[in-house]
Phi, psi and omega in degrees: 000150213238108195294122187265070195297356206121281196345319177245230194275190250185115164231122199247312185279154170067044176223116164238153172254140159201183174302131215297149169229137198313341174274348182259016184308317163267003155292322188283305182305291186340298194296325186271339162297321190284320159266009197226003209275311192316340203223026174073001188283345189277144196244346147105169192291298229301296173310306220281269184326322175306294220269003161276289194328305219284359174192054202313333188290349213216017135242192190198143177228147183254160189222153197224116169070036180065338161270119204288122115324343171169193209232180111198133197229112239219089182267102179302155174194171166262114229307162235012091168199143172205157196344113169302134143320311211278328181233137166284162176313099147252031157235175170238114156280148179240121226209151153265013192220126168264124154266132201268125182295302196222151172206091192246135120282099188343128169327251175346343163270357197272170204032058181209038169097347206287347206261305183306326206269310220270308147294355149317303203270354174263354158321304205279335208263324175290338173274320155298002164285325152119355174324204181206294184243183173228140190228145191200182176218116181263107185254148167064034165072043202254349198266039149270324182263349178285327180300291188322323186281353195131311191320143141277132181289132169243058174355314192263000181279122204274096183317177098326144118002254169003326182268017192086157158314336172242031190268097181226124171329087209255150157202193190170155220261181201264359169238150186206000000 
């Protein structure tokens, strides 16, 4: 997860979220590169295209100005276990806990609510679904602002390599 602090004013009119769709796929790559490539972390389209296949209703890009600003991608999987970076998804779970893969905002969009809006609507969209929990992995030291949103840290839960070194299991339940 690509960290939203807040910090700046809040852009609320013209921002929708909806469903990521096959044209928008090189945008997400694009988005996932500018944030993840630098600290090693980028996982490339093929893996990135596994794991929307493996649950196209429960991903989502949000759009601003007619443009995706940002992505997040969102899978059941089982809870505390998560994706290998390294390989695409070849299985589909069946699961009571979504796990959110990825959550990039545009660099220029960041710190203005958007990370905070964007779990919000998938809370609502996992509960109408029958979900239970949200599971997520916080890297490069996110699972500080993740706590503040809810998450709980799961420590003892053993990362990949692959998510980095401060890389820790978060979940939480989808009513709180």
């Amino acid at each position: 997860m690509t960290a939203d602090t807040g910090a700046g004013p809040r852009v609320t009119e013209a921002v929708t979220f909806r469903r990521l769709a096959e044209d928008d796929w090189d945008t997400v790559v694009e988005l996932e590169s500018a944030a993840y490539a630098a600290d090693g972390l980028s996982e490339g389209r093929e893996a990135l295209y596994s794991r929307g296949q493996a649950s196209p209703d429960t991903c989502y890009v949000a759009e601003h100005d007619g443009r995706v600003v940002g992505y997040l991608l969102s899978l059941p999987y089982p809870l505390y276990r998560c994706p290998d970076l390294s390989s695409p998804e070849e299985a589909v779970f069946e699961s009571t806990n979504l796990h959110v893969h990825d959550l990039v905002i545009t660099e220029e969009l960041r710190g203005r609510d958007l990370a905070l809006r964007f779990i919000r609507h998938l809370r609502e969209e996992a509960r109408q679904r029958g979900f239970e929990r949200l599971s997520m992995v916080a890297v490069r030291r996110t699972d500080i602002l993740l706590a503040l949103l809810g998450y709980r840290a799961h420590r003892e839960v053993a990362v990949p390599e692959c998510y980095g070194p401060r890389a820790v299991y978060m979940s939480m339940p989808v009513d709180r």
